[in-house]
C-alpha positions as CSV (number, residue, x, y, z in Angstrom):
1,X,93.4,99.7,111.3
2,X,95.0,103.6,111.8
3,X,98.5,102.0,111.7
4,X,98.0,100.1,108.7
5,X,96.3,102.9,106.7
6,X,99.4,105.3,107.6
7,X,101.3,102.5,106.3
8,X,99.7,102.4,103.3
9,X,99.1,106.0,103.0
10,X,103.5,106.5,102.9
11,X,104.5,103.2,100.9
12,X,101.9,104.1,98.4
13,X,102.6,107.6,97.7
14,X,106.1,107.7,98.8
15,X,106.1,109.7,101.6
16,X,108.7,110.3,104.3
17,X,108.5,108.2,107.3
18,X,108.7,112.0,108.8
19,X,105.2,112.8,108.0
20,X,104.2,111.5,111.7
21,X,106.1,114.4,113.2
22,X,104.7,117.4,110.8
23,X,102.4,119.4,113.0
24,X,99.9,119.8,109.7
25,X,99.7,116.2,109.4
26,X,98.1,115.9,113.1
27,X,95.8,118.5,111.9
28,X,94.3,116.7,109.1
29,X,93.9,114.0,111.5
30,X,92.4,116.2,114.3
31,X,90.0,117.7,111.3
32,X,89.0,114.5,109.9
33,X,88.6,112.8,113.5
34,X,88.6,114.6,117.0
35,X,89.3,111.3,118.8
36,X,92.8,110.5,116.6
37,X,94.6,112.1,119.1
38,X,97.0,109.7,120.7
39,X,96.5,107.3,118.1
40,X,98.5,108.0,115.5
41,X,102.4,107.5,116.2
42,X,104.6,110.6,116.7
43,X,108.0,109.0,115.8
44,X,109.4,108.0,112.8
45,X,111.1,105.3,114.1
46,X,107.9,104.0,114.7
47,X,106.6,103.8,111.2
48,X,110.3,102.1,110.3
49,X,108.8,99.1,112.9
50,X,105.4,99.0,112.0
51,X,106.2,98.8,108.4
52,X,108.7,95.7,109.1
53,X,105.4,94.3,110.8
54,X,103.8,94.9,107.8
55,X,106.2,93.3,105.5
56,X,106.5,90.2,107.2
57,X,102.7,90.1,107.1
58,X,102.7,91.1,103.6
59,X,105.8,89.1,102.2
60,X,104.1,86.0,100.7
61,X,101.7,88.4,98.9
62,X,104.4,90.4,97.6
63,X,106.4,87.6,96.5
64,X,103.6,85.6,94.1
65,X,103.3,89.0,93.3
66,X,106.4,89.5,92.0
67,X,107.3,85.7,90.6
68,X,103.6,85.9,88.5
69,X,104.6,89.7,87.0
70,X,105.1,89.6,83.0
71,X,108.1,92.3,82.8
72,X,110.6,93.3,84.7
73,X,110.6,95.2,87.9
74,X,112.5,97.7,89.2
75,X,112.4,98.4,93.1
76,X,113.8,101.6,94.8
77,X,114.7,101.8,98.7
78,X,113.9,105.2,100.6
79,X,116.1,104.1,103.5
């Protein structure tokens, strides 16, 4: 449940994979829950592997998504 709400959290409002190794971001976490620690990933080539889990979980949705949308769609890459 963490894992997929940090993904969420960045694909939604575009933030760098990076925000898993920013000291205030760990903070937050520590503020909002004591017992986060250790749970949350460290890495940012972490997040790059959990969101590919997520996308393969996610891709039929995306894709009816996509094929039922009205007007075009752009998509940009942070890679």
């Amino acid at each position: 449940m963490i894992d997929e709400a940090l993904i969420s959290l960045i694909v939604v409002q575009n933030l760098p994979f990076a925000i898993v190794e920013w000291p205030e971001f760990y903070t937050l976490c520590q503020a909002l829950n004591s017992e986060s620690e250790g749970m949350i990933t460290t890495a940012h080539s972490t997040v790059t592997k959990k969101l590919e889990g997520c996308w393969i979980t996610h891709k039929d949705a995306v894709r009816r998504d996509l094929q039922s949308a009205i007007s075009n769609i752009h998509i940009l890459l942070n890679i």
